[in-house]
N, C-alpha and C positions, 0 to 999 in steps of 0.2 A: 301173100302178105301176112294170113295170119301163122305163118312159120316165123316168119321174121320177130312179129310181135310176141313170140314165147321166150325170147331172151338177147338178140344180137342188140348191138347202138347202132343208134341213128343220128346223123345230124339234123339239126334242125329245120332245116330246108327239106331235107327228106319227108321230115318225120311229119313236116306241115301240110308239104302236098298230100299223103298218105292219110294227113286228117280231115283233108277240105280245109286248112286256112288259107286266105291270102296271105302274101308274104310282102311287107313293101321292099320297094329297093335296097331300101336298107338295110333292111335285117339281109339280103341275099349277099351282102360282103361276107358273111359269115360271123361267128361268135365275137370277135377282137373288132366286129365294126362299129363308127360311132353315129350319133347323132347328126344327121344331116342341119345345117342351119341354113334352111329355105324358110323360114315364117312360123313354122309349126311352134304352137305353144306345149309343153308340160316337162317333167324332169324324167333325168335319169331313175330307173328303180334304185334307193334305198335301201339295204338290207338293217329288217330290226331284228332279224335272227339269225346268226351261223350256224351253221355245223361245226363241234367240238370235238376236240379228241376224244376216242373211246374207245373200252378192252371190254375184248368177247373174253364172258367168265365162263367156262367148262363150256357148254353146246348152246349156250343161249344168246340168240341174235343181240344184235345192239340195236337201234332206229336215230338214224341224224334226221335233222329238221334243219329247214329255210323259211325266213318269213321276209316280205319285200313288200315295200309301197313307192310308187303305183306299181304294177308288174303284172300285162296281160298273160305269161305265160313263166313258168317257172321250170328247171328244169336240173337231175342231179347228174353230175360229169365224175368217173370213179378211174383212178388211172389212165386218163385220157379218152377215154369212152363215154358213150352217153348213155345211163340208163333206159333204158322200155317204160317209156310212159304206163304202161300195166302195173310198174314196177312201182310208181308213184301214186302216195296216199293225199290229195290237193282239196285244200280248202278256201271260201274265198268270202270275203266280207267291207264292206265299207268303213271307212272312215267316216262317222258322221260329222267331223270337225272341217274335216276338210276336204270330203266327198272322194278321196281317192280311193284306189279299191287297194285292198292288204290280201296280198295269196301267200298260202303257207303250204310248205308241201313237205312230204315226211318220205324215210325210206326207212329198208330195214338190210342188215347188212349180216349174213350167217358167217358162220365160222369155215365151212364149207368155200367159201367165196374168198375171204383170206387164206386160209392154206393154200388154194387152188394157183393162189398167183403167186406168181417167180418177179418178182422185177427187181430194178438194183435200189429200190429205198422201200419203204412200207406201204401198205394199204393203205390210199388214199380217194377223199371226195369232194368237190365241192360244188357250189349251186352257182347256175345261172339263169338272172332274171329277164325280162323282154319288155320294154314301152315302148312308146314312140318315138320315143327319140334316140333309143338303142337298150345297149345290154350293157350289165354289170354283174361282176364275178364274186363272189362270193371267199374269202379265208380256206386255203385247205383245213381237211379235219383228215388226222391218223385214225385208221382202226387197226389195234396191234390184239393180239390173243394174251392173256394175261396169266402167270403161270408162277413157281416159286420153287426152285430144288428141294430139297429135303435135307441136304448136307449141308454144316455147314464148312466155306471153305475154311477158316478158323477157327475151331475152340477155345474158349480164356481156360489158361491154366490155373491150381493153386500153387497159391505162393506162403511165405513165411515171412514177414519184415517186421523189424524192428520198430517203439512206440515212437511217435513225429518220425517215421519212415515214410518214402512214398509208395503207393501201391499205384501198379500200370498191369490193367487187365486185358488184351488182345480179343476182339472178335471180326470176324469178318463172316457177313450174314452169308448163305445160299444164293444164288444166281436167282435175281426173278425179273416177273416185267409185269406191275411197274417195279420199280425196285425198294426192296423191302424197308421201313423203320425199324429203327431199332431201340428198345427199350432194358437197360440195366434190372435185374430184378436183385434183391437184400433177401434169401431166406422167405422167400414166395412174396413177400410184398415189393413195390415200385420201389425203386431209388428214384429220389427228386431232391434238389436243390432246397425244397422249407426243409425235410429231413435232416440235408447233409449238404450243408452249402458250399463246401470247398470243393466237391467233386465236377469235375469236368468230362465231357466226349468228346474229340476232337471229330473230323471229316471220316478216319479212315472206323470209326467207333469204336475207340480205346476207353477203356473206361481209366479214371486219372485221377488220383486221392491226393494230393499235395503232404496231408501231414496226417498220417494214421495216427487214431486213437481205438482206446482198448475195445469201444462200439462197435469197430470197425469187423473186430472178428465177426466171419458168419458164411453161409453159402450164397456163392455171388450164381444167376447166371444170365445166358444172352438171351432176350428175346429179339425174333426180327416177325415182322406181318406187312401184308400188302390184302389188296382187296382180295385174292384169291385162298389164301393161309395163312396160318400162325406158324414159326417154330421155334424151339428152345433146344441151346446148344447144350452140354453137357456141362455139371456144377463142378463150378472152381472153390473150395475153399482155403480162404483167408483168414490165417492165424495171425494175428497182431498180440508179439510180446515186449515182454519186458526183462531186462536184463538185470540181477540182483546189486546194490551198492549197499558199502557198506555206510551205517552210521555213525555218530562220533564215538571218541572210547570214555567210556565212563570214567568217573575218579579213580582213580587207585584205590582199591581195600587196603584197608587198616593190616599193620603190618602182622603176621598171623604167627610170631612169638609174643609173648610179655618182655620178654625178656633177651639181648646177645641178637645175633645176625638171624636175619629169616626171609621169609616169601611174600611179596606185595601181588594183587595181579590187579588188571583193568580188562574188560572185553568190551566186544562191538558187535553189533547183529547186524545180517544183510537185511534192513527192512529200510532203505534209506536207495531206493524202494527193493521190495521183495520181489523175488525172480516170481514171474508169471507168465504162466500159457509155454512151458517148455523153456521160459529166457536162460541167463545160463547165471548158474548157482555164482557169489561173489567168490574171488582166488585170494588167497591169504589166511590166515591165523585170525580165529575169535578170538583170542586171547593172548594176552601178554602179561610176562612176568619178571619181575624185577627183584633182585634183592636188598634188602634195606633190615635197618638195625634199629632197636628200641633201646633207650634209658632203661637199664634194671631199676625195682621199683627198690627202694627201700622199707623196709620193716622198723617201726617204731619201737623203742625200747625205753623203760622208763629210768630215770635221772633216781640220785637216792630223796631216800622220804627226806623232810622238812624233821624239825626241831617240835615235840607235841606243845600244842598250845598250851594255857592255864587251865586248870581242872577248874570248869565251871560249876554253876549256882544244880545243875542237872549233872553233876556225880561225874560228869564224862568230860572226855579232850579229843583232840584230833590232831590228826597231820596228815600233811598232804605231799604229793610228789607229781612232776611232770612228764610228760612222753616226751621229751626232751634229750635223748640218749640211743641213739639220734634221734630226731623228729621223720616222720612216717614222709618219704618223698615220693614221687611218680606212681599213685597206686597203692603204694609199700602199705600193711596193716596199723592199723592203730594196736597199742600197745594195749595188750589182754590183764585183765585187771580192773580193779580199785585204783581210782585217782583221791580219792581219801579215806583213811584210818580212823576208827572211831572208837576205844575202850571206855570201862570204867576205874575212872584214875584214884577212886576211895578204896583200891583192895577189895574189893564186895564187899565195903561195909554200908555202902549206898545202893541199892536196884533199882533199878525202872519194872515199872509192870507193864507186862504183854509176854510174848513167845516170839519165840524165831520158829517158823514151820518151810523146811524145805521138803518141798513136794515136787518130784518125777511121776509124769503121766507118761505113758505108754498108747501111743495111736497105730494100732492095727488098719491101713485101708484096705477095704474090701473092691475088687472091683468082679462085675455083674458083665457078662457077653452072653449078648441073646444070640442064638443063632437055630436059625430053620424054625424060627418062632419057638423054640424050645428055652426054658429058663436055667440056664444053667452054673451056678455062683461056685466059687473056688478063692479061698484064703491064701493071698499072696507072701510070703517068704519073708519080701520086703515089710519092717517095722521100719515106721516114724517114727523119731523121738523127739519129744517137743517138751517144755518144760515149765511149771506152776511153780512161780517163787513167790511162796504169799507171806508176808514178812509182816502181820497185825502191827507190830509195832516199828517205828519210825526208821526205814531200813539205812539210813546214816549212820545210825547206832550198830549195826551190824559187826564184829569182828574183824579184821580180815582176815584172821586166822581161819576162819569158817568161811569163806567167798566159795559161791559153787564155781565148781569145775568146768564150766559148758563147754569146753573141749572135748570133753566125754565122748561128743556126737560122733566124732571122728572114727570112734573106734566101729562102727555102724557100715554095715554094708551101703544103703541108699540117705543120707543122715539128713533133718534137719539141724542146722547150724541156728546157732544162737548165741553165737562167742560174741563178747564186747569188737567185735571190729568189722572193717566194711571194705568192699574194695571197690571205697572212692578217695577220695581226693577232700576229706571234709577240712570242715577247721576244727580246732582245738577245742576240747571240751568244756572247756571255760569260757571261750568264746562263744559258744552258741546261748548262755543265759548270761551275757554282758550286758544286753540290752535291759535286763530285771534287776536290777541292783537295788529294789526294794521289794525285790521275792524273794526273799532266801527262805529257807523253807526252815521253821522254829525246830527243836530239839526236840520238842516235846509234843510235837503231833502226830495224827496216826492214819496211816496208809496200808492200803494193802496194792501190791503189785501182780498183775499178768502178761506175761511174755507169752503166751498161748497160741500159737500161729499155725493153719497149714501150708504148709508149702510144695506145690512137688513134682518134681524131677522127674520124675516117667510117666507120660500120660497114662500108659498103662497099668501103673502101679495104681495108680487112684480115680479113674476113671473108666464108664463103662456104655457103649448105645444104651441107647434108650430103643423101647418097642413103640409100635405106632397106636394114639389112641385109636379107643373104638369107633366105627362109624356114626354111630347116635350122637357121641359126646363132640361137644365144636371145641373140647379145646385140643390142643395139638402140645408134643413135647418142642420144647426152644432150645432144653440144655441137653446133656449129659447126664445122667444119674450118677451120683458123688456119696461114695459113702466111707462115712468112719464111724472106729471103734473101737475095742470093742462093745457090743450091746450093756446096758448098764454100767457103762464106767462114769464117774462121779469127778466133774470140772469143777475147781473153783475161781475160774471166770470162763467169760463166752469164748469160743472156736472163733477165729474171722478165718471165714473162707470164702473165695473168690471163685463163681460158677459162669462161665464162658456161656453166651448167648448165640440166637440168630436172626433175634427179633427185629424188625426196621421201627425203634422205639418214637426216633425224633417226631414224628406224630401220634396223636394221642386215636389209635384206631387199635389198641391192643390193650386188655384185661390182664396183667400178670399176675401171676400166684406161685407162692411156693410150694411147694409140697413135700409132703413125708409119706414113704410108701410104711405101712401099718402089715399089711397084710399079702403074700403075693398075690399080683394084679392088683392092689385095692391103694388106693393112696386117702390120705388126708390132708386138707388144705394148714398148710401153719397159718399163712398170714397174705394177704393182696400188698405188693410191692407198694399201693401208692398208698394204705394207711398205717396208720400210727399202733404199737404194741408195746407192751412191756415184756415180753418173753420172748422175744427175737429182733431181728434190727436186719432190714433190705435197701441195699445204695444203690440204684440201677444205673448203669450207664449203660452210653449206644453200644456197647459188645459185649459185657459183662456185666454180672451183679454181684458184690458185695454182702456178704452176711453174717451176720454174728449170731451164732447158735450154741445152744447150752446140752442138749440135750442128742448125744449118737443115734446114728439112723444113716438112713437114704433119702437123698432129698433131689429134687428136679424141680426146674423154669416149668411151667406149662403156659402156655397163653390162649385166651378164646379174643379171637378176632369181633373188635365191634362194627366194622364195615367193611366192604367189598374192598376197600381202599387199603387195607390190612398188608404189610408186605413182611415176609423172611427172607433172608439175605442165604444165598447160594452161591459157593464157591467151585466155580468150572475150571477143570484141566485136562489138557489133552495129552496122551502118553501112547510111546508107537517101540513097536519091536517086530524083531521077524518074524514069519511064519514056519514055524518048526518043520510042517509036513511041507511047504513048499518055497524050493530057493527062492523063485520069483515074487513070493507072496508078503506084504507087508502089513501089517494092522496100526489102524488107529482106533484107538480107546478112549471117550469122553466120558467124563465124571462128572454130573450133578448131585453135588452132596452142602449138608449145610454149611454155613461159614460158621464154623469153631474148629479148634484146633487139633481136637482128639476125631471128630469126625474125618478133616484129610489125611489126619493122622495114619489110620487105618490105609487109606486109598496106596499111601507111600509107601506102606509094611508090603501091600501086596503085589505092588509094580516092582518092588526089589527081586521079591520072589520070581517073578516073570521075567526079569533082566530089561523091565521095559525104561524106558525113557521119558523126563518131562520135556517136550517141543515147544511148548509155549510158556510164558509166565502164568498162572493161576489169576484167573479173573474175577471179579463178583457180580451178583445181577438181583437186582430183586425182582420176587416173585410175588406176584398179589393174589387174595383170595378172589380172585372175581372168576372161578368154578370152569378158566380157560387149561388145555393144555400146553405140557414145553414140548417146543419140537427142536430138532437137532438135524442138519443137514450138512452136505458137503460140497462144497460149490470148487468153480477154477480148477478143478484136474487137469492139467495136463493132457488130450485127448490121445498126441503122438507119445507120449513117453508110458500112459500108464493108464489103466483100464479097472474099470471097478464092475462088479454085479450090477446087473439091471435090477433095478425098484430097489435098489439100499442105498440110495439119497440122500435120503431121508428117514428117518425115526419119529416116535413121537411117544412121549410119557401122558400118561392120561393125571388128570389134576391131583388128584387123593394117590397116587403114587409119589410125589413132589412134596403136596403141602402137607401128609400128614406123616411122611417118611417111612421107613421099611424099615428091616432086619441089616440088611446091605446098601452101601450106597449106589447110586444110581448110574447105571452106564449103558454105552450103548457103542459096537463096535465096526467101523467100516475094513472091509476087507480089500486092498485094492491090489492089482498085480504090475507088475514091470514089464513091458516091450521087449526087455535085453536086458542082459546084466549089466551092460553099459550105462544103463538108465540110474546113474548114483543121487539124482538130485531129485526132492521130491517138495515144492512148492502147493498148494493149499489153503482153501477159508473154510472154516468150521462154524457154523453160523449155529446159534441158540439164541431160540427165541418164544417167548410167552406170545402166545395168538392174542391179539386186540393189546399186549403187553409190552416189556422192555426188550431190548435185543444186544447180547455181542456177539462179535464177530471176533474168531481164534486165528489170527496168521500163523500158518502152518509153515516151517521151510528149513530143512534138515538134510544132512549127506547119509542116507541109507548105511555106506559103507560103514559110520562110524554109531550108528546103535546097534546096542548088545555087545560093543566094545566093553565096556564100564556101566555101570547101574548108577554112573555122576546126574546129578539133580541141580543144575545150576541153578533155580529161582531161587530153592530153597533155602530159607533163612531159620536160623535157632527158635525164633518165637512160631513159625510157623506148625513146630511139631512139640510148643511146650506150655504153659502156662504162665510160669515167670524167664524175664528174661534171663536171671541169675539165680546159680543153682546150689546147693548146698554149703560151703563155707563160701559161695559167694552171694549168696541170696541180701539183698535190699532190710536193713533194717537201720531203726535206732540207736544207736550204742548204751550198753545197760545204764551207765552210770547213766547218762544224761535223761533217758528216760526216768528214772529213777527220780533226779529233782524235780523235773517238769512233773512229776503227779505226787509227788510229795506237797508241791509246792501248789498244784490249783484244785489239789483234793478237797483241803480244807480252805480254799479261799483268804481273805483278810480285808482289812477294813478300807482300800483299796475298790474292791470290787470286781478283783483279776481272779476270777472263778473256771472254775473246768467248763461251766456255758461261755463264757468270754471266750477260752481257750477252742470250744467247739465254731463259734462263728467265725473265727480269724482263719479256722481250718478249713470253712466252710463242711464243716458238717453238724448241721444247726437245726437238722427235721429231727421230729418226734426223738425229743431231748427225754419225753418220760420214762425211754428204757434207761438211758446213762442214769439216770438219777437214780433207778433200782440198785446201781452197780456200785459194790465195796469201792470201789475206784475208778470211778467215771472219766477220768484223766488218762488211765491205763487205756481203755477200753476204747477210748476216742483215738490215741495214738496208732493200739492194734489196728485201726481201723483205716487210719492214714495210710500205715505203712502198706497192708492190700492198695489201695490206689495207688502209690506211688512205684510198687515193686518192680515196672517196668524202666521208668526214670531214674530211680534210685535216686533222687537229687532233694538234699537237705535243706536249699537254700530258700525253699519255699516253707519250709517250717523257720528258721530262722527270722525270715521276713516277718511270720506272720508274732514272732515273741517279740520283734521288734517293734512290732505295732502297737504288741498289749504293754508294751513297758513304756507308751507315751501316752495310754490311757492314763487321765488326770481322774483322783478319787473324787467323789461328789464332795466331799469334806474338804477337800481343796480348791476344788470348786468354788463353793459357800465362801472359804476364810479371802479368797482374790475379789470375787464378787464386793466383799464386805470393807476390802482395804481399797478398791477403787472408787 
């Protein structure tokens, strides 16, 4: 018996006699018998606990449980067999609610005992209980061994697709039991639904994007786990791009003769959107060209003089003649000359007193290039000639016999122009002081005139860096160092010249000052922009300053920043060429340099040299003092098409490299390589950005193939590498005559009240009036001064308006006498 009880089953009738129990009749039917109904009171046993499914994990047992009320005997049945009472762990206790007794009984099932059995379905068990009134059976419960391949039968591959493409990613986990879950991972974290709400898994575990977006890019891979393992299938990565379109085509340029048949063109950029992540470059022509013809301009010619008036009370006569012969059409020049004639009709038995003084200045510019911190000056070739017509006495009276020549300039390698004529489109000389017809300017008073202007045509001719201040000192240069000359030469009126900034003025967080360098390194302050002088005169605006200066030198913007909040404007461009030493090898070149014009100036002389290329349009950014660095980095490469050095990303200028500038402008170069020479198309973000600061972002996106073709610069425009828009006989001015009445006439004022100050407010240049009033001709002086502002406009109609204003000023005497007759 006790062989038996080491491990074989026993039925129950067996196992009862072998224990000493009685057995009633009933139960001797065996397991399937029921409840006799002879009288006997109580129920069936009730199961409050089954036996459940369960997996042997590695070597360690499992244990099922039964629990039953009432149930004198409990017992576990394992693939048809009865367990060894030995084999059962039985507990037993009351119900005190309802006095029934609750037996529980436990087993334990090895791993051992599963393998061992062969049968046609799994390891199974379950419980049977015993009353009086019979038996009840209990739920089978599976014990399966629990286990998980390590392959998977499917890998997700990477794919390429197109932006709102769909992405369908294949897994099919490892073989396991139980059978694995499966979870999508993004670049080691979970993919879920709050993430990425359009993603789906069907049954077979595809992973399913409906509408790819650029996010989307990244390393996708399979996870599957069950209670035994984890595994992770191999990473699929998922490129999501986009394909280049083009955007609209611009206007047409102006057609690029003056004159007879010529070349129109319009372009279009692929940034409508730009190829990204490898998409494929746009097909077609940037450009287009068309031919188209212009009206020749005609040239004004004057008509014959007039008939001389009566020899007036003042010894003198006059006559006049018109541009009228033809009249000046499409552009054409106004007629060079005197529009009127003025002798002495007494024979010189009559004179006026005064002089005629015709005065030729000669303006040498000096320009100053610092380099390797070394100061190195060199006297350029190139003379200015500019010209001082001081005429003490009333230049009406003038001869025309004696009219200067300012054609002169012409004969001048780099000239300033000062000829009576313009090329615009004005009105008639008569017509611009029509609205004064109670200005006419007396015979008998006395003016003097300055034409005295710099203007100039080659940044380099008159223009030079500037060095970075010292560390101690907070102010920083803003401009250029601008110098003319020669040292002691003797004006008889002020210089207006116009010095290019980089300051962010429109708040008031910057101290400006002019300066005059005295000494090398050493400067002197002339005058603070925002006060008031009589020995020099500062017009600031948002990108330039305005100045009338008496006295040759060197002079430069400086500014001291009055708070963090202080910003200088920074002109970014990006320019790419090949790599000499390697076919595959392509550079790009970012420039952080100030916004003036002689500074990008420079950047463009020496990308010529390089044969490099501008890729982007030139951007601006402002930079604040608040003591942060610029960084520059390279984002969206390409990873299939094109390969850059590890840790050159990124760059970074440290702050006092930035804010208080160098010798050279500021650059910084990524080197990237090509896959294949197949690879012609090279998409791109060039991000710059001030830490805690402003930020742009440079779209990159060029055909390799075609830089180093051509050194062509499409952004670039005339004003970007000049000072005035128009250049030597075509430079923005006055026309003599007309200047001439206008400060004839509000030099000396009249009873009226139409003063050179009236004249200055209408022009709105109305601050610190007590230099003009210094000036032999403060009318001159206020004109010079217009015409700097205006030089890029060139447009007269805003002087016109403003004589139209002052010719409907009513005199206080007229005033009085309406007053007195209403």
């Amino acid at each position: 018996m006790g062989q038996c009880f080491r491990g074989c089953y026993l039925t129950f009738p067996i196992l009862a006699l072998l224990l000493g129990v009685s057995v009633p009749a009933t139960l001797a039917r065996g397991p399937r018998g029921e409840a006799l109904q002879h009288g006997q009171t109580g129920t069936l046993p009730r199961f409050l606990e089954e036996p459940v499914d369960a997996y042997i994990i590695k070597s360690n047992p499992i244990k099922l449980r039964c629990q039953a009320r009432p149930a004198l005997q409990i017992f576990f049945k394992c693939n048809g067999e009865w367990v060894h009472q030995s084999q059962h762990l039985a507990q037993e206790h009351t119900d005190l609610g309802t006095g029934l007794k609750i037996r529980e009984v436990m087993i334990n099932v090895s791993r051992q005992q599963v393998e061992d059995f062969h049968g046609p379905e799994d390891y199974w068990c379950l419980c049977v209980a015993w009353s009086h009134l019979g038996t009840s059976k209990s739920r089978k419960a599976t014990v399966r061994i629990a286990y998980l391949r390590k392959n998977f039968e499917q890998d997700p591959q990477g794919t390429e697709v197109p932006l709102n493409g769909m992405i369908v990613l294949h897994c099919r986990p490892p073989e396991g039991v139980p059978v694995a879950e499966v979870e999508w991972l993004k670049n080691e974290e979970p993919l879920s639904s709050e993430n990425r709400g359009d993603f789906g898994t069907r049954g077979d575990h595809n992973l399913i994007i409906s509408e790819a977006r650029l996010s989307d890019s990244g390393n996708y891979t399979c996870a599957a786990a069950n209670i035994v393992a984890k595994r992770r299938s191999a990473t699929a990565t998922v490129v999501v791009y986009v394909n280049g379109g083009w955007s609209l085509w611009t206007n047409w340029s102006p057609c690029n003769v003056r004159c007879g048949r010529g070349m129109q063109k319009r372009t279009r950029t692929c940034t409508n959107p730009a190829p990204l992540n490898g998409g494929a470059f746009c097909e077609g022509m940037s450009v287009q060209k068309s031919s188209c013809s212009t009206v020749c301009p005609v040239d004004g010619s004057w008509a014959e003089w007039s008939e001389w008036t009566v020899c007036s009370s003042d010894c003198g006569r006059q006559r006049g003649r018109e541009c009228s012969a033809p009249e000046p059409k499409h552009g054409g020049l106004l007629c060079v000359g005197a529009a009127v004639a003025v002798e002495n009709c007494t024979g010189g038995l009559c004179k006026q007193s005064g002089k005629r003084l015709l005065h030729f200045t000669t303006i040498t510019v000096i320009s100053n290039v610092f380099r390797d911190y070394k100061v190195q000056e060199r006297c350029l070739t190139l003379t200015i000639i500019s010209f001082s017509l001081c005429f003490p006495a009333n230049p009406l009276l003038i001869n025309s016999s004696i009219q200067p020549d300012l054609t002169v300039s012409r004969t001048y390698t780099s000239p300033m122009c000062f000829q009576d004529s313009i090329d615009k489109e004005l009105m008639a000389e008569r017509s611009l002081l029509d609205p004064l017809p109670d200005l006419k300017p007396p015979l008998s008073s006395r003016s003097s005139f300055c034409l005295t202007r710099i203007l100039c045509n080659d940044v380099h001719s008159c223009l030079s860096l500037f060095s970075a201040a010292s560390e101690d000192d907070p102010e920083i240069f803003l401009s250029p160092v601008v110098t003319y000359g020669p040292p002691g030469l003797d004006l008889s009126c002020p210089i207006a010249m116009t010095i290019a900034h980089c300051a962010e003025v429109t708040a008031d967080n910057w101290a400006v000052r002019l300066k005059r360098q005295i000494q090398e390194n050493k400067w002197e302050e002339v005058m603070c922009v925002d006060e008031e002088s009589t020995s020099c005169y500062c017009l600031l605006e948002a990108q330039r300053c305005h100045t009338l200066l008496e006295q040759p030198g060197r002079y430069a913007l400086v500014g001291e920043p009055l708070s963090k909040e202080a910003a200088k404007r920074l002109r970014l461009a990006v320019f790419g060429s090949h790599d000499a030493s390697n076919s595959l090898g392509f550079t790009l070149r970012v420039y952080c340099v100030d916004d003036t014009p002689h500074a990008f100036q420079e950047v463009v002389v020496g990308e010529r040299r390089r044969g490099g290329r501008l890729l982007e349009e030139p951007k601006m950014m402002l930079f604040r003092g608040n003591m942060f660095s610029l960084q520059v980095s390279i984002q969206d490469v390409p990873q299939l098409l094109w390969s850059i050095k590890p840790f050159t990303t990124c760059q970074e200028f440290s702050f006092s490299q930035v804010w208080a500038g160098n010798q050279r402008p500021l650059q910084c170069a990524f080197s990237l390589d090509r896959c294949s020479h197949a690879s012609s198309q090279l998409s791109c973000k060039i991000s710059i950005r001030q830490v805690a600061g402003e930020e742009q972002i440079m779209q990159v996106y060029t055909s390799v193939a075609e830089v180093g073709v051509t050194s062509f610069f499409p952004f670039l425009s005339q004003s970007d590498c000049t000072i005035t828009s128009q250049m030597g006989s075509r430079a923005f001015k006055i026309p003599l005559s007309i200047r001439q009445r206008i400060s004839a006439t509000f030099d000396t004022g009249n009873a009226n009240g139409k003063d050179w100050q009236l004249l200055a407010q209408k022009l709105h240049i109305d601050r610190n009036l007590s230099y003009f009033a210094c000036q032999e001709s403060p009318s001159a002086v206020i004109l010079s001064l217009w015409e700097a502002q205006h030089q890029d406009s060139g447009d007269l109609d805003s002087l016109a308006s403003a004589l139209e204003e002052i010719g409907k000023v009513q005199s206080p005497k007229a005033v009085t006498v309406s007053e007195k007759d209403s």
